[in-house]
ROFILUM-71199 format. One record per residue (C-alpha): residue number from 1; residue in one letter; x, y, z. Coordinates in Angstrom, 1 decimal. Example, Ala and Ser with C-alpha at 12.3 -4.5 7.8 and 13.67 -1.06 7.14 Angstrom:
BEGIN
- 1; A; 12.3; -4.5; 7.8;
- 2; S; 13.7; -1.1; 7.1;
//
This chain:
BEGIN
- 1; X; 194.1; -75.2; 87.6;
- 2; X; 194.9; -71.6; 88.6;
- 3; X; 197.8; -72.8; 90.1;
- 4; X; 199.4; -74.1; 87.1;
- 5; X; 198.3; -71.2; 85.2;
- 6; X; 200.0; -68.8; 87.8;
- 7; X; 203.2; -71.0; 87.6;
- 8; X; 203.3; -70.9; 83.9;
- 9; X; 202.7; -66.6; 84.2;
- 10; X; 205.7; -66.9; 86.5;
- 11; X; 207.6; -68.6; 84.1;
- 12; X; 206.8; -66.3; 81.2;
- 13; X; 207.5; -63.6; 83.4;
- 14; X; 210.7; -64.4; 84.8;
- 15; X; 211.7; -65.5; 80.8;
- 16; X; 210.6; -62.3; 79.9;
- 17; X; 212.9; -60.8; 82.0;
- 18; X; 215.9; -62.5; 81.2;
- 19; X; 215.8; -61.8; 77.9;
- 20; X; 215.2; -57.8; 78.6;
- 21; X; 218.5; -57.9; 80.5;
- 22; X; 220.3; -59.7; 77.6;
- 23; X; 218.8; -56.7; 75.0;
- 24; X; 220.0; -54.9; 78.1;
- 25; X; 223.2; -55.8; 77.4;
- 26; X; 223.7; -56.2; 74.1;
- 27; X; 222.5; -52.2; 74.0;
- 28; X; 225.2; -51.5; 76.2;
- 29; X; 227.7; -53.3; 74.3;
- 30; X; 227.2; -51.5; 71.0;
- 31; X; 227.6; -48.2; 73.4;
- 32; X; 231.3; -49.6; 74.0;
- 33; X; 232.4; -51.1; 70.8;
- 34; X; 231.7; -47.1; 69.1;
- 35; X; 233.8; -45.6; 72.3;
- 36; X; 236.3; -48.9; 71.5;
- 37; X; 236.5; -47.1; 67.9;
- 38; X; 236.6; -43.7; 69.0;
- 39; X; 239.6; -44.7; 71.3;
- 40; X; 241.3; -46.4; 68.2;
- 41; X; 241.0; -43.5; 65.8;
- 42; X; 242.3; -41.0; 68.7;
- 43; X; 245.2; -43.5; 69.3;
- 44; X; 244.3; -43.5; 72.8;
- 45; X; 244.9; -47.8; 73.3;
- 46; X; 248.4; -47.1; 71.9;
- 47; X; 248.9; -44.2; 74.0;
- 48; X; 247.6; -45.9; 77.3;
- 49; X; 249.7; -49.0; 76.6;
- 50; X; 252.6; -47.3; 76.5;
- 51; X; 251.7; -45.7; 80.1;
- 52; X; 251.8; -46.9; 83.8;
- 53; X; 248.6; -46.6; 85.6;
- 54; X; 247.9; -42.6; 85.0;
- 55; X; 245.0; -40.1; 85.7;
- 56; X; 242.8; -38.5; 82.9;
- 57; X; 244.9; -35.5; 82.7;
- 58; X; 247.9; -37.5; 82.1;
- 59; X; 246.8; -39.7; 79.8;
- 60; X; 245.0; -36.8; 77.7;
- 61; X; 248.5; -34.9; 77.7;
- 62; X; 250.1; -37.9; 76.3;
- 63; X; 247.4; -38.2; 73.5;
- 64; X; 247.1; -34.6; 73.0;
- 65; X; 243.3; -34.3; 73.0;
- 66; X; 241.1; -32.4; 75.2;
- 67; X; 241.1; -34.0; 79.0;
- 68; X; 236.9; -33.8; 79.2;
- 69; X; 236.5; -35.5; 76.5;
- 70; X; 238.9; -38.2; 77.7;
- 71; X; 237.7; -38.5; 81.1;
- 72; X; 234.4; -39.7; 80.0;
- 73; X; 235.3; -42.3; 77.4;
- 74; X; 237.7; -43.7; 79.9;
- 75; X; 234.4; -44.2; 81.8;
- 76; X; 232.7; -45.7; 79.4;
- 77; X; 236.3; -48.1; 78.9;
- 78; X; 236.1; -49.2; 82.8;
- 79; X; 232.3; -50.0; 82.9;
- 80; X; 232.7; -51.9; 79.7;
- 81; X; 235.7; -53.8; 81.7;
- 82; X; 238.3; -53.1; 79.1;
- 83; X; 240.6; -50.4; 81.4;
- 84; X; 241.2; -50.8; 85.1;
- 85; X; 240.5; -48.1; 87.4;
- 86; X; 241.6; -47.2; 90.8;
- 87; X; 239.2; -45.0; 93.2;
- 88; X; 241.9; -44.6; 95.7;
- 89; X; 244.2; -43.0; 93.1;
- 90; X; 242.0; -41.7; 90.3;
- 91; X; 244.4; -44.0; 87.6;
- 92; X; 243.4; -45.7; 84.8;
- 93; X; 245.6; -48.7; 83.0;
- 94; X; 244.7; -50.8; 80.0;
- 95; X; 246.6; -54.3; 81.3;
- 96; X; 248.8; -55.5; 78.4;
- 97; X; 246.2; -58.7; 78.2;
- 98; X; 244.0; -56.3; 76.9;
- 99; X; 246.2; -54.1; 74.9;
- 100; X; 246.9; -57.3; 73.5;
- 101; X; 243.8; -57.0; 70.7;
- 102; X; 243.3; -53.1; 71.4;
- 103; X; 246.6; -51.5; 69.9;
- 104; X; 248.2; -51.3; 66.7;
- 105; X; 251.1; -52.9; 68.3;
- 106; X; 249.2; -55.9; 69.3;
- 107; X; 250.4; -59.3; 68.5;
- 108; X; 246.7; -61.1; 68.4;
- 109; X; 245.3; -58.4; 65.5;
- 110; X; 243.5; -55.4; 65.8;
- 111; X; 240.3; -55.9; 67.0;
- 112; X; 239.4; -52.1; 67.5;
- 113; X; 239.5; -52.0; 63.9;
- 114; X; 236.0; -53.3; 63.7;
- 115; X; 234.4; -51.4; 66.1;
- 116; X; 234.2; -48.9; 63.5;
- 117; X; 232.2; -50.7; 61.4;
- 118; X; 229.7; -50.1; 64.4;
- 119; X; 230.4; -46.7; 64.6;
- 120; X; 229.7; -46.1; 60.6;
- 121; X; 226.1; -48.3; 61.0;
- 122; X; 224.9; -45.4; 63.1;
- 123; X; 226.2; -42.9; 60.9;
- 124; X; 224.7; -44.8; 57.8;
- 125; X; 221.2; -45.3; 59.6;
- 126; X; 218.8; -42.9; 58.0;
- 127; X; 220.1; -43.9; 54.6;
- 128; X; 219.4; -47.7; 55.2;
- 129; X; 216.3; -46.7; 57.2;
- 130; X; 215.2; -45.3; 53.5;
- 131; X; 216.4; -48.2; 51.8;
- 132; X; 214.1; -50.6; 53.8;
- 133; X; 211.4; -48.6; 52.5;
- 134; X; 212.5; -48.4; 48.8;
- 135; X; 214.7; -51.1; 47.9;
- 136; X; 216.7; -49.3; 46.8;
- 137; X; 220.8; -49.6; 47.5;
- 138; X; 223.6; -47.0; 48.1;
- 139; X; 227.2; -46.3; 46.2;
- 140; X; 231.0; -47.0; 47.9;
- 141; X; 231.0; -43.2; 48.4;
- 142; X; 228.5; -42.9; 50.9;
- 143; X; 230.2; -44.6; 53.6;
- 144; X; 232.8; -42.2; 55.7;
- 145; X; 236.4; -43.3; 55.8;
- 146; X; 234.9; -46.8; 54.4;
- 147; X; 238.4; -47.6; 52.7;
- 148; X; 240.6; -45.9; 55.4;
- 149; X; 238.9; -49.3; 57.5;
- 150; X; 239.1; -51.9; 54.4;
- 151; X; 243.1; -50.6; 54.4;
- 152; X; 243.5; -51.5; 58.2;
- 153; X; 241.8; -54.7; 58.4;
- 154; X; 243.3; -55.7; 54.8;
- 155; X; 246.6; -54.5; 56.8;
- 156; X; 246.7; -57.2; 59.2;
- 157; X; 244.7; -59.9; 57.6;
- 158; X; 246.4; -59.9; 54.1;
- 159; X; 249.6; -57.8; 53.4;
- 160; X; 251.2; -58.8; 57.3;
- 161; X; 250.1; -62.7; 55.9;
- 162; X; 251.4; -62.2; 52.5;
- 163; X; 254.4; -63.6; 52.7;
- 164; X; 254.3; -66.3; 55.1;
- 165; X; 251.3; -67.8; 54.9;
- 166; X; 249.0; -66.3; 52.1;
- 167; X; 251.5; -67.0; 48.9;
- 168; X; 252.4; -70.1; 50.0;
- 169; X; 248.9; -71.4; 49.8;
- 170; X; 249.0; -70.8; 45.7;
- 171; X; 252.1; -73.9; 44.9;
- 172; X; 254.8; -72.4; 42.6;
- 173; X; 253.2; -68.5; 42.5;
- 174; X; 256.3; -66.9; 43.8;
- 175; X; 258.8; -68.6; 42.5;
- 176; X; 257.0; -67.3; 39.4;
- 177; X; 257.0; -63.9; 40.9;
- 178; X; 260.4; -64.1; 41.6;
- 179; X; 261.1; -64.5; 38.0;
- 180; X; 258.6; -62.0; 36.6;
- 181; X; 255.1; -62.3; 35.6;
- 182; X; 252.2; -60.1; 34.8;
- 183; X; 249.9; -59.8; 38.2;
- 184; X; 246.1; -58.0; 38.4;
- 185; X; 244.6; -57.0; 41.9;
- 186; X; 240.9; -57.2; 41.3;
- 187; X; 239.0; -54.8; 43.6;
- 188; X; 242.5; -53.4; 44.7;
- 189; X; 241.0; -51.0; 47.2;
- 190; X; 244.4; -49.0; 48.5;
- 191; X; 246.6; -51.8; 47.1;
- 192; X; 248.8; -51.9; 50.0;
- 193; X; 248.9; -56.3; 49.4;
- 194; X; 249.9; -55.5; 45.4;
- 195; X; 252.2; -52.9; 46.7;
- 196; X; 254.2; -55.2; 49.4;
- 197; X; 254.4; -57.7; 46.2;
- 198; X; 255.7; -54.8; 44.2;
- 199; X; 258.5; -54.1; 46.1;
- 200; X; 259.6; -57.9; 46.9;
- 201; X; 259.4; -59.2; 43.2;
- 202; X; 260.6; -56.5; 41.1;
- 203; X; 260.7; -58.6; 37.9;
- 204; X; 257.3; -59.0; 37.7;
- 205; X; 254.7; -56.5; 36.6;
- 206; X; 251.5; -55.0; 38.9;
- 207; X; 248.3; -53.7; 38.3;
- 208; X; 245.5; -52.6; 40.5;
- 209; X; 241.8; -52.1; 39.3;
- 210; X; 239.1; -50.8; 41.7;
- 211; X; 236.1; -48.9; 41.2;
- 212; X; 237.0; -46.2; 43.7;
- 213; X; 238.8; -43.1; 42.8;
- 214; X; 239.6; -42.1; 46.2;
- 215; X; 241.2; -45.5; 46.9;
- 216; X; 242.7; -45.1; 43.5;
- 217; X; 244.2; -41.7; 44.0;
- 218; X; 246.0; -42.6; 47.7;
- 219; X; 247.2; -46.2; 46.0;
- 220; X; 249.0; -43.5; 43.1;
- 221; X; 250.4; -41.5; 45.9;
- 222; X; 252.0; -44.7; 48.1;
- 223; X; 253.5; -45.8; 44.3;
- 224; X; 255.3; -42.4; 43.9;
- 225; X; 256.2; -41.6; 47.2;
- 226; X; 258.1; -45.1; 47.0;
- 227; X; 259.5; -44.9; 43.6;
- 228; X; 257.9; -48.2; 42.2;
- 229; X; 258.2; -48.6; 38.5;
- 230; X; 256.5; -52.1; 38.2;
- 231; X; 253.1; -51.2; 39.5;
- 232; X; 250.0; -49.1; 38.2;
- 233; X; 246.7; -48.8; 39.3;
- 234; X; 243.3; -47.3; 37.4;
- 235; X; 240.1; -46.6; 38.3;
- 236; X; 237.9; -49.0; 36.8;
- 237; X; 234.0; -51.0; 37.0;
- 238; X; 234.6; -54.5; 36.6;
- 239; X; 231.4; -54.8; 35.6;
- 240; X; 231.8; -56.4; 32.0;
- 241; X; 235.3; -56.4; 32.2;
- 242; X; 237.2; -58.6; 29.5;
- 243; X; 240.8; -59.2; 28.9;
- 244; X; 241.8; -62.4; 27.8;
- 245; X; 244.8; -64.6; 28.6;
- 246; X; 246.5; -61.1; 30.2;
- 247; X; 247.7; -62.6; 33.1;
- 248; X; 249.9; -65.1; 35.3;
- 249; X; 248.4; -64.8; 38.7;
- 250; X; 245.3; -62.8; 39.7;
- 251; X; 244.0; -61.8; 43.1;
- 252; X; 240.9; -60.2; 44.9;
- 253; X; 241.4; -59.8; 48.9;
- 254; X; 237.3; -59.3; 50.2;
- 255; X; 236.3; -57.7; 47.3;
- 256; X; 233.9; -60.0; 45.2;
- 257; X; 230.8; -60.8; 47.2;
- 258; X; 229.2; -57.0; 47.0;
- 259; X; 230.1; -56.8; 43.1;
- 260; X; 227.0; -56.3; 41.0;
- 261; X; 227.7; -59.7; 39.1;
- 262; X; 230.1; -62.1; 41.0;
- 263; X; 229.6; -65.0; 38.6;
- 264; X; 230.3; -62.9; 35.6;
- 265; X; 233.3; -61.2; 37.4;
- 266; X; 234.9; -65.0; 38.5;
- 267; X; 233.9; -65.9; 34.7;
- 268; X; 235.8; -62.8; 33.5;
- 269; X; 238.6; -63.3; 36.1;
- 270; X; 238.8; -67.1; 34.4;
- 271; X; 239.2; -65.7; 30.8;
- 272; X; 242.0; -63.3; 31.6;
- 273; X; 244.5; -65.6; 33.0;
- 274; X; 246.8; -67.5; 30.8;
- 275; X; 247.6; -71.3; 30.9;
- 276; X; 248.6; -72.3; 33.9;
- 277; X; 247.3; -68.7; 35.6;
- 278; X; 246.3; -68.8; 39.3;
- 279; X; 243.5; -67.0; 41.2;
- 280; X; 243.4; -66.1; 45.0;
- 281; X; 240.1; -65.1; 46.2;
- 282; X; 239.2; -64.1; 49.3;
- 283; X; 236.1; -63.4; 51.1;
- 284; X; 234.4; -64.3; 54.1;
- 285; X; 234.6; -67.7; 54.9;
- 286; X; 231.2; -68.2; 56.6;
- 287; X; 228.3; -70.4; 55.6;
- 288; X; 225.5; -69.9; 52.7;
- 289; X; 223.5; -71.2; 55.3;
- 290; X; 222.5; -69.2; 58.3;
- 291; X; 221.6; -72.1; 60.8;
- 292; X; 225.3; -73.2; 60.0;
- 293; X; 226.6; -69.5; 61.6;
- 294; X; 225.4; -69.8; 64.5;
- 295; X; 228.8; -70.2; 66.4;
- 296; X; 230.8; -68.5; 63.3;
- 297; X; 233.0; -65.5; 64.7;
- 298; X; 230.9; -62.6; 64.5;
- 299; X; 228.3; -63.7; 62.7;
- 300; X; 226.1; -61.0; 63.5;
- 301; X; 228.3; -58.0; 62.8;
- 302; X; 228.9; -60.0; 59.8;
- 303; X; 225.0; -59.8; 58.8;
- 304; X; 224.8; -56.2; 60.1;
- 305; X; 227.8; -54.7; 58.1;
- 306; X; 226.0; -56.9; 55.3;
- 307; X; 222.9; -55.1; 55.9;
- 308; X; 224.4; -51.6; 56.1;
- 309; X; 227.0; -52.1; 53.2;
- 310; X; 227.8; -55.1; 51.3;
- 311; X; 224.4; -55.6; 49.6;
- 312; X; 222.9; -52.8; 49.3;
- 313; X; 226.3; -51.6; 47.4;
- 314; X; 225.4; -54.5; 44.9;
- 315; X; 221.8; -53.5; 44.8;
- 316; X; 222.8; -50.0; 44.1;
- 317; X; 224.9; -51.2; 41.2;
- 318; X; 221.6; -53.5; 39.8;
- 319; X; 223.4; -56.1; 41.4;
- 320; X; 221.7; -59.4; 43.2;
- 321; X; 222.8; -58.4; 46.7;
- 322; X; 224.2; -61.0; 47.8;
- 323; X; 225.8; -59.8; 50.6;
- 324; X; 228.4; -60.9; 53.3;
- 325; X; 227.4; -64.1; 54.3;
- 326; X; 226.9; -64.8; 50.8;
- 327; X; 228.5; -68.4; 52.0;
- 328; X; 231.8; -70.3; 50.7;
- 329; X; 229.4; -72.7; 49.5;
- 330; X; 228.1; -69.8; 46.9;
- 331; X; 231.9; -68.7; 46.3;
- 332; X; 233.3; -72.2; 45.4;
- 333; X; 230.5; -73.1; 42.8;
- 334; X; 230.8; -69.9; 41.3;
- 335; X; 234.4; -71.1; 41.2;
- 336; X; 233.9; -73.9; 39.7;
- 337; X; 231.3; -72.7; 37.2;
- 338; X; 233.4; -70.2; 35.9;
- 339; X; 235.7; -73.0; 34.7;
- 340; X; 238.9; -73.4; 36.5;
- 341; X; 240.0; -76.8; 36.4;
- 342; X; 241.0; -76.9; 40.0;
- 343; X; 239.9; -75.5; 43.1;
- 344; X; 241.0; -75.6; 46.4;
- 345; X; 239.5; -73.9; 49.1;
- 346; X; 241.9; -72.9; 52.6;
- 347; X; 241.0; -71.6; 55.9;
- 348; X; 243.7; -69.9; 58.2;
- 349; X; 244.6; -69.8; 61.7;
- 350; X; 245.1; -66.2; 62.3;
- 351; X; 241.9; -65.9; 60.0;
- 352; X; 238.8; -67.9; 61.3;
- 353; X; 236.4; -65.3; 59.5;
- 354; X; 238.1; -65.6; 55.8;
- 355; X; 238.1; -68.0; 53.3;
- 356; X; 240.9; -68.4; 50.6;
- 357; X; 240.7; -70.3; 47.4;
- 358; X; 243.1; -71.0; 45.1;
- 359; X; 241.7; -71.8; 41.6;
- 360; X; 243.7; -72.7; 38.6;
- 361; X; 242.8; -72.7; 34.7;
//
């Protein structure tokens, strides 16, 4: 009998174990993805990528920062295997399979982009750690550079999709544009998607609403440095917004599932198109369910940036708090219950983590 209990212990043991060095791990990865965002924002990926093997000095000269500080995050970049290091010479190289997802250059998308979203989670974690206690939620302006990182991620995913891939999915929309019709960005952010479609269809008219003034102000400031004369933006809560039969074709790129009401904005969205009008949403494209996200590409930053941002910026409007995950499920009834007569819903290649619908009154 002691046997089998001893054996049992053993296992337990050796279980227990295992799953110390996989929170071991998983530790020691978030230490990397904030050094992977760190070497984003200092441009040091683009700068190394550009550079045969090199030593710190080198490298730091190149990316005009202070040598130190470089030596140790390229440390922290060849323990985490992402640069290649060579005792013998004291050079470091980031192989172009790697530069790959690391540069702004890349062909595969950004991922550094994200690792800033880790990197504000630790900044934001006192706030939360309040909010667990309370309830209670936070506004867009407590979150540093929060649009600067909506912007690049919007960048790659949306405005460098536009026109290939993203229009076409709405049949007939840029013809239309082509021709001139009236066009709202809803939750418009820095508008650099209603901006691109500025300056390809000049006969139709723009306008960008977001709650945001910052995002606001820099979207102004892109519209005058460029001369556009078809486009405006304002600062304003969508929260009871009503306008009816105002527009042709309206859009929202990630910005309805943290709203304070998304039902009553979809309704809203519904009553301000005119016959025929068009809506493209989208959001993320993972499930309502969580058992159903198990495999779904990183579901659990997903839930974290959820838990950091996404609802409690709802719950800090009165909203319901949906959150990120809020499910496609939850975003194409809402669709449908708004009242558009058709809606289709698309996934993309370059984009497993988004969903697009295209909804028509």
């Amino acid at each position: 009998m002691s046997s089998v209990t001893e054996q049992t212990t053993d296992m337990e043991l050796a279980q227990a174990e295992a799953f110390a060095e996989r929170v071991m791990e998983l530790i020691d990865s978030g230490a990397v993805a904030v050094m992977i965002s760190i070497g984003h924002r200092t441009g040091l990926f683009d700068t190394m990528a550009d550079l045969p093997p090199a030593g710190s000095t080198e490298i730091a000269a190149h990316a005009g920062l202070a040598e130190r500080y470089v030596r140790e995050w390229l440390a922290v970049m060849v323990t985490g295997g992402l640069v290649a290091f060579d005792p013998g010479t004291q050079n470091y190289h980031l192989p172009a399979e790697h530069a790959a997802c690391l540069t702004r250059a890349d062909p595969l998308g950004n991922l550094a982009v994200y690792g800033q979203h880790v990197a504000i989670m630790g900044a934001m974690q006192e706030c939360i750690l309040e909010n667990f206690m309370s309830g209670s939620g936070t506004s867009y302006d407590d979150y540093p550079d929060f649009h600067q990182i909506m912007a690049e991620d919007s960048g790659q995913t949306v405005t460098d999709q536009l026109f290939k891939t993203i229009l076409p999915l709405a049949e007939g929309v840029q013809a239309r544009l082509e021709q001139g019709i009236e066009v709202l960005d809803a939750g418009c952010g820095r508008g650099s998607a209603l901006i691109a479609m500025a300056q390809r269809y000049p006969r139709s008219r723009f306008l960008g609403y977001d709650l945001c003034a910052d995002a606001v102000a820099h979207a102004q400031a892109v519209v005058a440095e460029e001369g556009l004369t078809n486009i405006r933006f304002e600062q304003r809560d969508l929260t009871g917004y009503y306008d009816q039969a105002r527009f042709d074709f309206i859009t929202s790129f990630d910005a309805v599932h943290d709203q304070k009401d998304p039902q009553a904005l979809i309704r809203s969205l519904h009553g301000a198109l005119k016959p025929n009008g068009v809506y493209l949403m989208q959001d993320i494209g993972g499930s309502a369910r969580l058992e159903n996200n198990l495999d779904f590409p990183m579901a659990s930053l997903l839930y974290a940036v959820s838990c950091v941002h996404c609802m409690p910026v709802s719950l800090g409007q009165g909203g319901a708090g949906l959150g990120t995950m809020w499910g496609w499920e939850t975003a194409e009834a809402m669709l449908k219950a708004a009242g558009f007569r058709e809606v289709k819903r698309h996934v993309l290649p370059h984009d497993p983590m988004n969903v697009w619908f295209v909804s028509r009154v």
